[in-house]
C-alpha positions as CSV (number, residue, x, y, z in Angstrom):
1,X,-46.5,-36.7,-51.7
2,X,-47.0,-39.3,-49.5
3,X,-45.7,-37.5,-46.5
4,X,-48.7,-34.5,-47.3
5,X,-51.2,-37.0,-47.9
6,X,-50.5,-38.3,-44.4
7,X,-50.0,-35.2,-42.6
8,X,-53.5,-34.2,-44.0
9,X,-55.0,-37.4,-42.4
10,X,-53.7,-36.6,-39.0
11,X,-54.8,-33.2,-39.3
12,X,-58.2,-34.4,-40.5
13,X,-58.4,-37.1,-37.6
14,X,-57.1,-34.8,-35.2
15,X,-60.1,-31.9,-36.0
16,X,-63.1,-34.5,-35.7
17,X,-61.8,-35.8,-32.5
18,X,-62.2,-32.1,-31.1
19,X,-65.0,-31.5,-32.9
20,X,-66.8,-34.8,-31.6
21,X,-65.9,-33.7,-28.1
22,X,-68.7,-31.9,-25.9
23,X,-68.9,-29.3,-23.0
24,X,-70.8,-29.9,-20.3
25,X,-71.8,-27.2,-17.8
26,X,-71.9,-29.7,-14.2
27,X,-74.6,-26.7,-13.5
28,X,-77.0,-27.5,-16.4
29,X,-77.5,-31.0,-13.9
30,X,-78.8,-29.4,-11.0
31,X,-81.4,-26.6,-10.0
32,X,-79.9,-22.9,-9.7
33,X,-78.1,-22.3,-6.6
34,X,-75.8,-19.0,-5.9
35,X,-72.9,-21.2,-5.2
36,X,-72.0,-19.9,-1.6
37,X,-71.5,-21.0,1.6
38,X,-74.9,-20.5,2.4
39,X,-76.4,-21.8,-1.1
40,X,-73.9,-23.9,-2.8
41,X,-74.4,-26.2,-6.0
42,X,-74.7,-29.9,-4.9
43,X,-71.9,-32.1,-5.7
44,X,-74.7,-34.8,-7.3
45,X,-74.4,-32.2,-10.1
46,X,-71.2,-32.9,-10.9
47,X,-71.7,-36.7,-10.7
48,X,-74.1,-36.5,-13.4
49,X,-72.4,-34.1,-15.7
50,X,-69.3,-36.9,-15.2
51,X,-72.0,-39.8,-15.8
52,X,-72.9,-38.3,-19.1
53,X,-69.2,-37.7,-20.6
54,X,-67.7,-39.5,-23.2
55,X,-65.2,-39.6,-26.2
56,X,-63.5,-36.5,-25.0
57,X,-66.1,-34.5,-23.3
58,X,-65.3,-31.6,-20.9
59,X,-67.3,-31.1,-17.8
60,X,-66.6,-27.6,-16.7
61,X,-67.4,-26.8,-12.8
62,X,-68.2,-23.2,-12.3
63,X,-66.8,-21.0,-9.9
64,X,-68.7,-21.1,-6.5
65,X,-69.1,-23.7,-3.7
66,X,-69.9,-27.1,-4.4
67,X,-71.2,-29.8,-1.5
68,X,-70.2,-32.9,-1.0
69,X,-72.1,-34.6,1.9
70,X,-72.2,-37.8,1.1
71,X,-70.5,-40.6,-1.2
72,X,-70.5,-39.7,-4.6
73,X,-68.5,-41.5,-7.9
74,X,-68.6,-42.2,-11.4
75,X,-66.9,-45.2,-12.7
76,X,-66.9,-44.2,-16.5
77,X,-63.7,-42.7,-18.1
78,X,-62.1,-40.7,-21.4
79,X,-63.2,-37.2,-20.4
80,X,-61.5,-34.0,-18.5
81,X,-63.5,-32.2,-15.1
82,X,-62.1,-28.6,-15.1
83,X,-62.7,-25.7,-13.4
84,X,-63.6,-22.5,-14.7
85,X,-61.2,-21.4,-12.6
86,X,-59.6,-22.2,-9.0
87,X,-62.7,-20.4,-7.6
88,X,-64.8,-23.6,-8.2
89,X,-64.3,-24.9,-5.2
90,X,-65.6,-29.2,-4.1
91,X,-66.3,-28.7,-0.5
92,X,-66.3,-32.1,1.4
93,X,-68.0,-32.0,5.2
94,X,-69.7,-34.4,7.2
95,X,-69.0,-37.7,5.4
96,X,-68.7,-36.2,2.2
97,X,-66.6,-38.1,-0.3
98,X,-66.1,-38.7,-4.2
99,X,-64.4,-41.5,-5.7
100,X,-63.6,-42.0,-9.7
101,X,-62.9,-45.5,-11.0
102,X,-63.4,-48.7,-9.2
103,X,-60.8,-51.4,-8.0
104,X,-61.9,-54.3,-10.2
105,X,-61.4,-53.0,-13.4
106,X,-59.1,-50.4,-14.9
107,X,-60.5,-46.2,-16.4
108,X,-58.6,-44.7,-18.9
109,X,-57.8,-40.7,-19.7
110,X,-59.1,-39.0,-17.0
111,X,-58.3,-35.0,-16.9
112,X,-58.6,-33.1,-14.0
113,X,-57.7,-29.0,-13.4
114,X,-57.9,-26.2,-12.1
115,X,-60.6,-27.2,-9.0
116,X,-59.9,-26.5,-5.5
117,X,-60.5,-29.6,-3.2
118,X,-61.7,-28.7,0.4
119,X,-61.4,-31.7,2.5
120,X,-60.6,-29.2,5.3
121,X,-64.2,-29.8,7.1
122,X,-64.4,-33.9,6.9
123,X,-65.7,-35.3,10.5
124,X,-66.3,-38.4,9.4
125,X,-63.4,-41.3,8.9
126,X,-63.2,-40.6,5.2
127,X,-60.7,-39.8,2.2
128,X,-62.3,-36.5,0.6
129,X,-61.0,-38.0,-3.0
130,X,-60.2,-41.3,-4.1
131,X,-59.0,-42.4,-7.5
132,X,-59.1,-46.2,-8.7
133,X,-56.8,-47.6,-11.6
134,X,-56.4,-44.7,-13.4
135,X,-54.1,-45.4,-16.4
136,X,-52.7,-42.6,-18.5
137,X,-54.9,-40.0,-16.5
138,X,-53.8,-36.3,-15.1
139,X,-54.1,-34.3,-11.9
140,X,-52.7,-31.1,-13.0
141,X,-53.5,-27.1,-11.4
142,X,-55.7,-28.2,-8.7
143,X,-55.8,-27.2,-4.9
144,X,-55.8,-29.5,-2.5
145,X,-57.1,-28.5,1.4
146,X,-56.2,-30.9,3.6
147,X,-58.2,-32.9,6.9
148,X,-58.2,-31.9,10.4
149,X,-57.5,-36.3,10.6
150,X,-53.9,-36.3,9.6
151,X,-54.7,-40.5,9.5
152,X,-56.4,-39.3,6.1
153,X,-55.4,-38.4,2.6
154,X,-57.5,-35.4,0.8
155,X,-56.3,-37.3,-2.3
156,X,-55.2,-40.8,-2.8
157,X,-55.1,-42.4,-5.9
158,X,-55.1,-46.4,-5.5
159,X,-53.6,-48.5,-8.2
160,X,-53.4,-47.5,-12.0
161,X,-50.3,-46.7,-14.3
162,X,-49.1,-44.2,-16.6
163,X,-50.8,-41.1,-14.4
164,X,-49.4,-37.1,-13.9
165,X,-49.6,-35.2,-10.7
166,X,-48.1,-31.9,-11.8
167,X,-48.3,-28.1,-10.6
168,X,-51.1,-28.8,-7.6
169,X,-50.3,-26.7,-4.6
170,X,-51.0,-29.4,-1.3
171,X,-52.0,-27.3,1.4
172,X,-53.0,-28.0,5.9
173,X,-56.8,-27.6,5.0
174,X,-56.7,-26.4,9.1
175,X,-54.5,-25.8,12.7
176,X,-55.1,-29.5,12.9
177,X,-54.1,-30.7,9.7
178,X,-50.6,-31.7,8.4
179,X,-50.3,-35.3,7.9
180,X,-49.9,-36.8,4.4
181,X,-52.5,-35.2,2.4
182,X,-51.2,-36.5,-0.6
183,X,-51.1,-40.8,-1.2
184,X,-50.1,-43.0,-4.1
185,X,-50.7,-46.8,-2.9
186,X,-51.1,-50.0,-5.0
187,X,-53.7,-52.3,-5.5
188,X,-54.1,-55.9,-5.6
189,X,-54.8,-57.2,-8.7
190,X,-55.5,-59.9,-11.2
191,X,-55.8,-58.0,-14.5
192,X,-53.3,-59.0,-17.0
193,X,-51.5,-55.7,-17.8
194,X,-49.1,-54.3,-15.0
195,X,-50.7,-51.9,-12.7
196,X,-49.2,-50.3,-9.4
197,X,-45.9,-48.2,-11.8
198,X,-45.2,-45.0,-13.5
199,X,-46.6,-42.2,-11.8
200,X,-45.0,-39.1,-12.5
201,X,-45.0,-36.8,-9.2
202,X,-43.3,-33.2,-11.2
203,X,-43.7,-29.4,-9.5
204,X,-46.3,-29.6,-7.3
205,X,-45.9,-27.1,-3.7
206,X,-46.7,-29.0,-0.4
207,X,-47.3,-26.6,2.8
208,X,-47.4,-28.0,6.1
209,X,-48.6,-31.3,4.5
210,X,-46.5,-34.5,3.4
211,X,-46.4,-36.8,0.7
212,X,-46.5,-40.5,1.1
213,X,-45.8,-43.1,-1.9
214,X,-46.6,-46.9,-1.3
215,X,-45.5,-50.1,-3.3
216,X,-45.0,-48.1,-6.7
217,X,-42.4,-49.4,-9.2
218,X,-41.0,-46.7,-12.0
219,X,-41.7,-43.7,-10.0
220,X,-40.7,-40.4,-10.6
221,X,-40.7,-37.7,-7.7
222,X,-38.7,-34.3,-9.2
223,X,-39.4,-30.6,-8.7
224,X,-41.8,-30.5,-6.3
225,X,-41.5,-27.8,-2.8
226,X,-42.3,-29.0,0.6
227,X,-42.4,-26.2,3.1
228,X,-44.4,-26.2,6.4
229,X,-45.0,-22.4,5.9
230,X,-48.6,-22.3,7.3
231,X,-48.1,-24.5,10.7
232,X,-44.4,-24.5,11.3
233,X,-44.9,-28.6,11.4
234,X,-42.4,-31.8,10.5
235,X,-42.5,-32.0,6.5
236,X,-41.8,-35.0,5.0
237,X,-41.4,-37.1,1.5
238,X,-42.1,-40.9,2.5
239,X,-41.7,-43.9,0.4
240,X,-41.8,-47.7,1.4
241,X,-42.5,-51.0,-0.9
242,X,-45.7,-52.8,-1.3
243,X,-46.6,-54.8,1.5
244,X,-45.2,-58.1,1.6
245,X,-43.6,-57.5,-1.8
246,X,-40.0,-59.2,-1.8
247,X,-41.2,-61.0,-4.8
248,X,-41.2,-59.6,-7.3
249,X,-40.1,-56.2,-5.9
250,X,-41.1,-52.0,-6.2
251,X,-38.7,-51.3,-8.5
252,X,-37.0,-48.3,-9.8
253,X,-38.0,-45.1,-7.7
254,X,-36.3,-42.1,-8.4
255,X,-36.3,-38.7,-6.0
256,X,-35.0,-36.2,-7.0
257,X,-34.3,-32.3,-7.4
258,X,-36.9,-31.5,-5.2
259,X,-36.7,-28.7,-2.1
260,X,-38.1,-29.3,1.5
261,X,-37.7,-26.4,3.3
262,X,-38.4,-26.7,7.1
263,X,-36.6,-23.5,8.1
264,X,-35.4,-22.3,11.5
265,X,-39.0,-24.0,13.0
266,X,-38.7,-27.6,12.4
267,X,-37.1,-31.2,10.3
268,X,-37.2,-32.3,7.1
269,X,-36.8,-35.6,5.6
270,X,-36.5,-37.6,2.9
271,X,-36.6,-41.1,3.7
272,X,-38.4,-44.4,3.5
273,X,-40.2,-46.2,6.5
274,X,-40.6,-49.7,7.1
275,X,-44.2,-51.3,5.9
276,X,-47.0,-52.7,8.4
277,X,-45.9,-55.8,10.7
278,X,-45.8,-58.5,8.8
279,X,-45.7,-57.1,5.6
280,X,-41.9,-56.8,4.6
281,X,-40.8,-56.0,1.0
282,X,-38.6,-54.9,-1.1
283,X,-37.0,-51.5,-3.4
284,X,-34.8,-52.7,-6.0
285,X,-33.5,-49.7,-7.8
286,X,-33.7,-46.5,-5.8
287,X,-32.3,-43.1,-6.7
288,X,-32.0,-40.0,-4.6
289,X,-30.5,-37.3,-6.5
290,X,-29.8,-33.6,-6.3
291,X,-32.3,-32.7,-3.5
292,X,-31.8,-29.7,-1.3
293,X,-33.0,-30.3,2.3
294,X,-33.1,-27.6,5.2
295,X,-34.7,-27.2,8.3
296,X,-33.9,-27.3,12.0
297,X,-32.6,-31.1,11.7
298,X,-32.8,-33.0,8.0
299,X,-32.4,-36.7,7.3
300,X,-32.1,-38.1,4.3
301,X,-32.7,-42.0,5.1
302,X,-33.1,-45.1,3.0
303,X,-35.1,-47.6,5.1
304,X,-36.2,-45.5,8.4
305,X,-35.4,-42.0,9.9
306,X,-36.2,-43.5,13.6
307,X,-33.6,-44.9,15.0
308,X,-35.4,-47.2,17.1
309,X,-36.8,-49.0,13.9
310,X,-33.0,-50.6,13.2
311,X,-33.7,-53.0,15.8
312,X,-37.1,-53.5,16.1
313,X,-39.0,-53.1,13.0
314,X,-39.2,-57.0,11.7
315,X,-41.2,-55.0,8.2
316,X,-37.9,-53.0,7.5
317,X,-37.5,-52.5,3.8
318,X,-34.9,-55.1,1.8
319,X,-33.1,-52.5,-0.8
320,X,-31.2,-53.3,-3.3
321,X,-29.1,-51.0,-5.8
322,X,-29.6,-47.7,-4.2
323,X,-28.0,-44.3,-5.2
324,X,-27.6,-41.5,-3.3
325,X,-25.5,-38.8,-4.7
326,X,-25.4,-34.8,-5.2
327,X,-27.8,-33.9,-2.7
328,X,-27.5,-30.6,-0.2
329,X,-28.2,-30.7,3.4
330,X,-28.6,-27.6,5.6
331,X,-29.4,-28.7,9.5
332,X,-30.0,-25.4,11.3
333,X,-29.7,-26.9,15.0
334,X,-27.6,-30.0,14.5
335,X,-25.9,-31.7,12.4
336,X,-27.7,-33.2,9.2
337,X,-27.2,-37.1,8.3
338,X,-27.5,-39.6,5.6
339,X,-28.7,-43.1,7.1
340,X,-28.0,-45.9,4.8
341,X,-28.7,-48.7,8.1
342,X,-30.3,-51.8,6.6
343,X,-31.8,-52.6,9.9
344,X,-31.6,-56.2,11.9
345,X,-34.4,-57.3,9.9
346,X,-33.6,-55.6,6.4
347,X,-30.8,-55.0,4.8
348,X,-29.0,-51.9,1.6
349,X,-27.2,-53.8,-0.7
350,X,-25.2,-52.2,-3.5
351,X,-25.3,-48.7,-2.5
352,X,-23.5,-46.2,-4.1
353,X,-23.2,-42.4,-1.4
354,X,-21.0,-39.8,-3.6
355,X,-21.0,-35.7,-3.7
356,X,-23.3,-34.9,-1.5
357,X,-22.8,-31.9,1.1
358,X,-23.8,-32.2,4.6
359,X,-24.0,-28.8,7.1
360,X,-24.8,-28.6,10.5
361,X,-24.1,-27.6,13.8
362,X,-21.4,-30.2,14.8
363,X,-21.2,-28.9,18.5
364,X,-24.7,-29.9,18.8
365,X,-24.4,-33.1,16.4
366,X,-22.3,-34.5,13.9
367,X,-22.9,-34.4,10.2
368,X,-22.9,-38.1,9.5
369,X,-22.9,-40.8,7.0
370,X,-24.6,-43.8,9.1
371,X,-24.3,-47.4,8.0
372,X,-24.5,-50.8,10.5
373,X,-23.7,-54.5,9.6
374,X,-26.4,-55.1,6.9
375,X,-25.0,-52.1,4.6
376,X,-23.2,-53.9,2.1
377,X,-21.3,-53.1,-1.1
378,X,-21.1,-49.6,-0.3
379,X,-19.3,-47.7,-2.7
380,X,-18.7,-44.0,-0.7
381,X,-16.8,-40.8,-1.9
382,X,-16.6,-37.3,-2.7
383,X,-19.1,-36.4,-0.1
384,X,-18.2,-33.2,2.1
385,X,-17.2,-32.7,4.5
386,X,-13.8,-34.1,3.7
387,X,-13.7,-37.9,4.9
388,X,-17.9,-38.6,5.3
């Protein structure tokens, strides 16, 4: 009896939170435009259809072209900006930009699909999308284009907790694009409640773009496809610590079961980099796990890929507890090789290197596990070849 009587509740609570919930058409917000090149809908239109949401609300973006020519945002949260399909398409030129949030205080259950985001014609020294302290918020079935300014991001979310980046196919906006078009990075902040952790980076398809992660504790990064398909460029998955963060640390990053695939036209990597001079921190608690890399040369590197870093970069990362095991390496034009250097300045304590598979060319280069004087507690086995 009681278990009904509950189950009804839910039920009941569950249909007058859909029921409360509106849809908003962005176009009911603007005057009519054809949605082309020539006549698109203005992106102000979308702003105020967001400014308007609450409780739930869904602010649908029809199919078309939508401009974005200068900075728009909305800093009010709890509502989903959809598509009607990928055809709705935010086009961001000139110094076009669109921000959601803000990085004083925190926005909560944020939705957004099935858009395409064209940052492909920015000029101007801008990220096309921004997101501020999102916590417990999506980005799900989108397209990302990316800028000709491979110093920018098409998307960067700053900050927040809890947040989904799933299924979005990241994509060289242009010739001049590559770059990473796709950055996580923290925030400084006061707040009370942790922010900076658990982001969830699951499926998503990179081409000819990379993805760059900064200062995140209790990420995930698994089943997502780098390729460099459309400009035959360097691909890349990066990863470093917050600046200056040795205490406390980023802690617990996990990679794996994602493909890069660089083919017979250029590298692939996995690997982290040293932050900004001045700024060294630490990773305690890394895993890089069943990964398949391939590509003309591949790396798979905990501190640094460039070798020139082990001596020189004072910023190096500090890793602690790192684990690197069951991942596939295919080097094309050289051998392939798994760096676990700490660096003069850093250091990879407590690393643990076991079944992974390196192939290469060895006449070329060998297929090497690398470590130096500040790899310590290194527990290595069962890696093939025989004896790496």
């Amino acid at each position: 009896m009681r278990s009904s009587l509950l189950l009804t509740m839910l039920t009941m609570l569950i249909s007058f939170g859909t029921a409360g919930a509106a849809t908003i058409q962005a176009t009911s917000f603007s005057t009519t435009h054809a949605g082309t090149t020539a006549d698109p809908w203005p992106g102000s239109a979308i702003q105020s259809a967001i400014a308007s949401a609450q409780g739930g609300d869904v602010v649908v973006v029809a199919d078309g072209i939508w401009s974005f020519t200068s900075a728009l945002g909305n800093t009010n949260d709890g509502f989903t900006l959809k598509g009607q399909s990928l055809n709705a398409k935010l086009v961001f030129s000139g110094s076009g930009s669109y921000s959601l949030g803000s990085s004083s205080a925190l926005s909560h259950d944020i939705k957004i699909s099935s858009l395409t985001f064209d940052g492909s014609q920015i000029s101007s020294w801008t990220n096309p999308v921004s997101i501020y302290n999102c916590v417990d918020c999506s980005f799900t079935g989108n397209t990302v284009l990316g800028t000709a300014n491979t110093s920018l991001a098409a998307l960067i979310f700053y900050g927040g907790a809890g947040n989904k980046i799933a299924s979005n196919s990241i994509i060289a906006g242009s010739s001049a694009s590559g770059g990473a078009q796709l950055q996580i990075n923290p925030l400084a902040s006061s707040m009370a409640i942790p922010i900076n952790s658990g982001y969830d980076v699951d499926g998503n398809y990179f081409d000819s773009v990379n993805l760059l992660v900064i200062g995140i504790s209790n990420l995930h990064v698994h089943g997502n496809t780098i390729v460099n398909k459309t400009l035959g460029n360097y691909v890349a998955l990066f990863f470093t610590s917050q600046y200056g963060g040795i205490t406390p640390p980023t802690r617990n990053i996990t990679i794996d079961n994602n493909t890069l695939d660089g083919g017979s036209s250029n590298s692939v990597a996995i690997t982290g980099l040293p932050q900004d001079p001045g700024g060294q921190g630490a990773i305690d608690g890394l895993v890089i796990s069943g990964n398949v890399l391939r590509g003309t040369g591949v790396d798979l590197a905990i501190n640094s890929y460039v070798d020139s870093c082990f001596t020189t970069c004072t910023s190096i990362t500090q890793t602690f507890d790192a684990v690197v095991v069951n991942n596939n390496l295919w080097s094309y034009w050289t051998g392939s090789k798994i760096d676990l250097r700490g660096g003069t300045y850093g250091v990879v304590s407590n690393v643990t290197v076991q079944g992974n598979i390196l192939n290469g060319v060895t006449s070329v280069g060998p297929n090497v596990i690398q470590t130096d004087a500040n790899t310590t507690n290194l527990n290595k086995a069962n890696n093939f070849p025989a004896g790496l």
